[in-house]
LOGUBA-154848 format. One record per residue (C-alpha): residue in one letter; z, y, x. Coordinates in steps of 0.25 Angstrom, whole numbers, plus 5000, padded with zeros to 4 digits. Layout:
residues N
aZYX...
***
This chain:
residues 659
x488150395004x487650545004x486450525000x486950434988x487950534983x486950634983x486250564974x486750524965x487250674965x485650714962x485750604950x486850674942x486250814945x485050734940x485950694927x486550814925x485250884924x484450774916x485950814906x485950944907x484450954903x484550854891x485650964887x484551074889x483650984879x484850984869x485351114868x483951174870x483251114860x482951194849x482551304859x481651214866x480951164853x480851294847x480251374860x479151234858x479651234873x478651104878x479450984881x479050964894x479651094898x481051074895x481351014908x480851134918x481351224908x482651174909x482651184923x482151314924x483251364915x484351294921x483951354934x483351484931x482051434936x481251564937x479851534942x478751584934x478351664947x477651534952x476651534939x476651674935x476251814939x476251964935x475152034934x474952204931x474152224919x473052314921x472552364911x470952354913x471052204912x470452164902x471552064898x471951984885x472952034876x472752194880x473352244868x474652184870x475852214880x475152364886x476652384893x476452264900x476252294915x476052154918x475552024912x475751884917x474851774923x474851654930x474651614945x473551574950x473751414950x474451394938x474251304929x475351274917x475151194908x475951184893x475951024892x476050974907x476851074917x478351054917x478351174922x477751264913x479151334907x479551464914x480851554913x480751714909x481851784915x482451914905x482452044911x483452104899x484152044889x484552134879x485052174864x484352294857x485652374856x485952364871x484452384878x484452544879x485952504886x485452404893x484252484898x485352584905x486452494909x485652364915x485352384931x483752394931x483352344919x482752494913x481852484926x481452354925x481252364910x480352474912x479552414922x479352294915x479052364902x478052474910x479052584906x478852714913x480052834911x480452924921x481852934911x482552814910x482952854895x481452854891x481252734899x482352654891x481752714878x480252644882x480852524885x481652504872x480352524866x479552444875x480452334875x479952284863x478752234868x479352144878x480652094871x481051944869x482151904860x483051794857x484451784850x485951754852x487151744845x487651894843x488851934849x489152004839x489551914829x490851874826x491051734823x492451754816x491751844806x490451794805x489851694797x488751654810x488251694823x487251784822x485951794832x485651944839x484551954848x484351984863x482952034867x482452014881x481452054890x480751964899x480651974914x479252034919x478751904920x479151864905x478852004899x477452024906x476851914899x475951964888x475651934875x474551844869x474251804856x472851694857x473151684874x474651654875x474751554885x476451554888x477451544878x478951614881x480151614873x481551634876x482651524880x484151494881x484851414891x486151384886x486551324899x486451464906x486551574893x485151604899x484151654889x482551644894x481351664890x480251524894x478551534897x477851424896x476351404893x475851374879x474351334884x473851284898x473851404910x472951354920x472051474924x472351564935x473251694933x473151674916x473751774910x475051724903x475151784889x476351734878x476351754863x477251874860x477251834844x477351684843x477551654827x476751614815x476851764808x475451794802x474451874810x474952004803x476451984806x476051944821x475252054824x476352134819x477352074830x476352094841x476252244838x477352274849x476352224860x475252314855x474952464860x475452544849x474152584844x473852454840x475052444834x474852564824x473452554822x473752394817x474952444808x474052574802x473052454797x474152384790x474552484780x475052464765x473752544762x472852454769x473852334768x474352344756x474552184753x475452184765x476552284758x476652214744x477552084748x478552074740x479551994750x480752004740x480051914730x479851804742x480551694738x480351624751x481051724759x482151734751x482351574749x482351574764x483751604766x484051514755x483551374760x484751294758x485551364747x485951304733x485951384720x485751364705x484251394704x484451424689x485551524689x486851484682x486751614673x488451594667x489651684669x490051724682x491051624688x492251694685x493751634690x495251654684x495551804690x497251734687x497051614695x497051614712x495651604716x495651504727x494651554739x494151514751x493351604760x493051594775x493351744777x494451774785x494651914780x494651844764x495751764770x496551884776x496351994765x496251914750x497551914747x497551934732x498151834724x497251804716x496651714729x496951594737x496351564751x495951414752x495351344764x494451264756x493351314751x493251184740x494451234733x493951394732x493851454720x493251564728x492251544741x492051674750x491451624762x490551684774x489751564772x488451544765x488451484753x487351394751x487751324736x487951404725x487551324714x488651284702x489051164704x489351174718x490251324716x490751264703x491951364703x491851424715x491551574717x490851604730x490651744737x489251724738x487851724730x486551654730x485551714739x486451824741x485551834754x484751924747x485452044750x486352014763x485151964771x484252094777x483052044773x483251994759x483952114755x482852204759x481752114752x482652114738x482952254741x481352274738x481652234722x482252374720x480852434719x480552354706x481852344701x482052494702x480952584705x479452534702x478952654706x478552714720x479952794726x479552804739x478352894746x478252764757x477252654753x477752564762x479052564757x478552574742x477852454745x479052394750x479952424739x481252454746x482552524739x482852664742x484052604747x483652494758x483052544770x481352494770x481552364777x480552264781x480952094781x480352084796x479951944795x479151974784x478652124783x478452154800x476952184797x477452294786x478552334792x477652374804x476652444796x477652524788x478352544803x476952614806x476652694794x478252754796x477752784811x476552854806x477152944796x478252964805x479252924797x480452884802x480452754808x481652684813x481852544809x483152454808x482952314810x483852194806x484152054805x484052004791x485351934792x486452004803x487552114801x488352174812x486852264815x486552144823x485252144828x484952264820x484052374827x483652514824x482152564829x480852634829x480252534836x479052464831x478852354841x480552324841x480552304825x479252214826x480052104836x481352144833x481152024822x480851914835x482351914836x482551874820x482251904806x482352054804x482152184794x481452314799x482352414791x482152574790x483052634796x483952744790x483652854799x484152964790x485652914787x486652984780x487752994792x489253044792x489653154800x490753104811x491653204815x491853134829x490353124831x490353294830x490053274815x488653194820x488253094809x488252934811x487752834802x488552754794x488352644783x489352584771x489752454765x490052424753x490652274746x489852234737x490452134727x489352034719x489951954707x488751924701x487251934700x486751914688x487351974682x487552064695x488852114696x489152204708x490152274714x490352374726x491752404733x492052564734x492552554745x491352544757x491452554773x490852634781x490152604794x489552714805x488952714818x489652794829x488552874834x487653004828x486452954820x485352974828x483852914829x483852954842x483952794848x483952684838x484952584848x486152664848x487052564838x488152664837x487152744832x486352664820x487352564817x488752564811x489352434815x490252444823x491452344821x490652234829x490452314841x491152314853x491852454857x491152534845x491752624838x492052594825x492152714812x492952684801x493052774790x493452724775x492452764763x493452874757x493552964770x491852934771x491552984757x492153094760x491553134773x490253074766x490353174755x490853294764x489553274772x488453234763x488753304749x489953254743x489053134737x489552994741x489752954725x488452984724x487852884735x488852794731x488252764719x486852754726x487552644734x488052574721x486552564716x486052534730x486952384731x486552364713x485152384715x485252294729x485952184720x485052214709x483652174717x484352074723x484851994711x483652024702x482851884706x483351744707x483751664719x483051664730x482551804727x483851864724x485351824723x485751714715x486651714702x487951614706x489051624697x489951584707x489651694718x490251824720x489951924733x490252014743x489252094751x489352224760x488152314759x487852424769x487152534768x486852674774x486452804768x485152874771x484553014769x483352974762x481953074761x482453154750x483853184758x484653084748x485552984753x485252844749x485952734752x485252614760x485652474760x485852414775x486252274771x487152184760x488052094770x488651944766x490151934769x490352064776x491452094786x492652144776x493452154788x493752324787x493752314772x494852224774x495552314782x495552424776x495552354762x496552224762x496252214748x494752224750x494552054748x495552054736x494552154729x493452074734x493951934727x494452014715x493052074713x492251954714x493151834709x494151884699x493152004693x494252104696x493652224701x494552354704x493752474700x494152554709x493652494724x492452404717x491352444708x490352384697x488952414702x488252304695x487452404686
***
């Protein structure tokens, strides 16, 4: 009877397992077919997972380098104190070994804004990091500096949904980064690009919340103590572009003397695309969208100022703060005669709209995403200066504004942007980068540095610009700081009614946002140093101060001259609209008679070379959070509405900028 009950006890575990596993299959599937995980894996690799199976010890070894070998690969990974091989009897085989999957344990999981934290608060990790990285300081501080640097050359990444998003007040969930370093074993294996013979990448278990990173061999390993190398870059870039990405694993000296051949004098093809004429990266974000192809050229849609308008808006602050009574709030959006929503509009020809005004336009994209604002942004030169303005070829070439800092699109300009990078480290100029996502606010994911090899992979973890950094900001004196300067950027609403014929407005009234620390260049990871957003931070001091009280401390510290940058501001956001309007959809923003807008645009003023201040552009922003002009404003919606759907524009608080 024991031995019964026992088992039929081992047939359920049995059915439980052979459940549980189906499960894995389901819930893992897009991970296993994207990572090209071999089928016959999936089994052990379960396993492995589900137990924490640990066991490369069995197949593997470390091995110190030394440097007299004559061994593959000698240019690449000179930190490296150890490479990895096999053991003596193994064989693995790709097609046949069940086996043949193996677990990399992490040695530090980490965002970028807490590594230097991280590398003083976490038990043991600066020592281990520093011998795994072959660092050697006799000052810790030093030390944490090296391998901030160093760090870079044996990063992993993968993405998770950020925390700081809020779903009440977002439209969607948003990715951030995390970057990891490998175990000894995992970050000793070495680069390869004609004799990888392993193949890693990283893995979620949704059973245990455990992310890790899988080995297992691309070709057949059968000779004894075989070197293990893997593919640092695996993608289908041309050779240019890949060599680029492989410069962080090159001595330096390779790395300059590679980027000093590549220069617009000997290169000069290379610095002559004209991406903002591309009509395949603009019709990218535009796949699925409906428009009029031949634009409806008639009056704008206008609607009877007397009548109540009746709107429907997924807004919560729209529901609390439009009060006037010239609006209703409907839950339906098929009866609106106004729609003002968070969500994308995808349809925005005739006889879908009919009647209905929307708060949206046509590839409207163009300015509030990173990267297509930076590519229309290149227009200005031919719009409004043919000749050369600046002493820098490379930025000539480019054809930036004065007023957008020089920023490269990543995805399609990294072998330019690591030439330029070198040219600005030979002149000694100044060169500290900001790097973003083309599409996140909140500074998410957003990193300042002076790092080459961090710019060059920052791009592993998503699409991003390399953007120059103000260096030299304009900075307001705080008297609680002993008068030290911080930095601080402005918003202002923008109000679009139309644009062709463009009609554009700006609200007087802008806000102010400042970072809580002394400027300083002196570390580039400090947020409340380089970055003024502080209402999504836990425990961070927050400065308010409204744009009267500024002005005056503006004009009491730097020349009594704020109507003057004002207006420098104006022309800015007209000659923005300007470049982006000037083509045709996909290429710029699309003529809809039914579609009005509201945009936030930031910016931040800089001391430029002739110690003027100009104003820079940071970003234009899609539904922007209007919570503190609500606040402060209750009637700031009202004014808003009145502006774009009953053309009532109260000269006092909203200006014409249109020409």
């Amino acid at each position: 009877m024991t031995t019964t009950i026992t088992t039929n006890n081992n047939n359920d575990d049995d059915d439980d397992d052979d459940n549980a596993y189906k499960q894995f299959l389901q819930t893992h599937q897009l991970q296993l077919i994207f990572n090209s995980i071999p089928k016959h894996l999936y089994r052990r690799l379960y396993e492995k997972m589900k137990n924490e199976i640990f066991d490369s010890g069995k197949y593997f070894q470390l091995c110190p380098v030394d440097d007299d070998d004559d061994e593959l690969e000698k240019s690449y990974n000179p930190e490296r104190r150890f490479y990895v091989s096999t053991l003596e009897n193994v064989v693995l085989d790709p097609e046949k070994d069940e086996n043949a999957i193996f677990l990399i344990d992490h040695a530090w999981t980490y965002r970028i804004k807490d590594a230097r934290n991280d590398l003083y608060s976490i038990s043991q990790l600066y020592e281990r990091m520093t011998s795994l990285m072959n660092v050697n300081s006799d000052v810790k501080d030093d030390g944490i500096e090296l391998i901030l640097q160093r760090m870079w050359k044996f990063n992993q990444t993968y993405t998770l949904t950020s925390t700081q998003i809020d779903p009440n007040l977002d439209v969607e969930a948003a990715q951030e980064p995390y970057w990891y370093i490998m175990d000894e074993f995992g970050s000793s294996i070495r680069h390869s690009s004609t004799n990888a013979n392993v193949y890693c990448t990283s893995f979620f278990f949704e059973p245990t919340q455990t992310m890790f990173t899988l080995l297992y061999p691309i070709v057949r390993i059968e000779q004894p103590y075989t070197e293990i190398f893997r593919n640092y870059v695996y993608d289908n870039s041309s050779t240019l572009d890949r060599n680029i990405k492989l410069l962080p694993w090159h001595r330096v000296g390779f790395r300059k003397t590679i980027l000093r051949s590549l220069t617009i004098e000997n290169c000069p093809d290379m610095f002559t695309k004209k991406l903002q004429n591309s009509v395949e990266i603009f019709e990218e974000c535009h796949k699925n969208d409906h428009y009029d192809k031949i634009p409806i050229h008639n009056e704008r849609k206008t609607l009877d100022s007397n009548r109540i308008l009746k709107v429907y808006t997924d807004h919560d602050l729209i529901k609390q703060y439009l009060t006037d009574e010239h609006y209703q709030l409907i839950d339906s959006s098929d009866q609106a005669d106004i729609i003002f929503t968070k969500k994308l509009i995808d349809d925005f020809r005739q006889e879908t709209l009919d009647t209905t005004l929307v708060n949206q336009f046509p590839f409207e994209n163009i300015i509030t995403n990173k990267e297509l604002l930076a590519l229309v942004s290149r227009r200005w030169k031919a719009l409004y200066s043919s000749t050369t303005i600046n002493d820098d070829p490379y930025i000539d070439s480019h054809g930036s504004p004065p007023w957008l800092p020089t920023t490269f699109i990543l995805t399609y300009e990294l072998p330019q942007f690591a030439v330029y990078f070198q040219y600005r480290e030979d002149q000694q100029i100044d060169n500290t980068w900001i790097v973003k996502p083309i599409n996140l606010t909140r500074s998410i994911d957003v990193s300042v540095t002076n790092l080459f090899d961090m710019v060059i992979r920052l791009p592993e973890s998503g699409s991003k610009i390399a953007c120059k950094y103000v260096s030299t900001p304009v900075l307001l004196k705080m008297p609680d700081l002993n008068d030290e300067g911080v930095k601080f950027d402005v918003r202002y609403v923008l109000l679009v009614r139309s644009v062709r014929p463009l009609k554009l407005y700006v609200q007087k009234i802008f806000w102010l946002r400042f970072a809580n620390k002394p400027f300083s260049l002196k570390t580039f990871d400090d947020y409340e140093t380089h970055f003024t957003v502080m209402n999504y931070r836990v425990n961070a001091e927050l400065r308010q101060m409204d744009c009267e009280t500024f002005v005056g401390l503006f004009n009491e510290q730097h020349g009594g001259n704020w109507s003057m940058i004002e207006q420098r501001i104006f022309q800015m956001f007209r000659e923005v609209f300007h470049c982006a309007t000037i083509e045709e959809p996909p290429l710029g923003i699309g003529s809809c008679i039914s579609s009005r807008a509201l945009y936030a645009a930031d910016l931040i003023l800089e001391w430029n070379d002739k110690n003027q201040i100009q104003p820079k552009l940071l970003e234009i922003n899609f539904t922007p959070d209007c919570h503190r002009a609500c606040t402060y404003y209750p009637n700031f919606y009202n004014q808003i509405f009145n502006v774009l759907f009953r053309d009532q524009i109260d000269d006092h608080d909203v200006i014409d900028i249109s020409v």
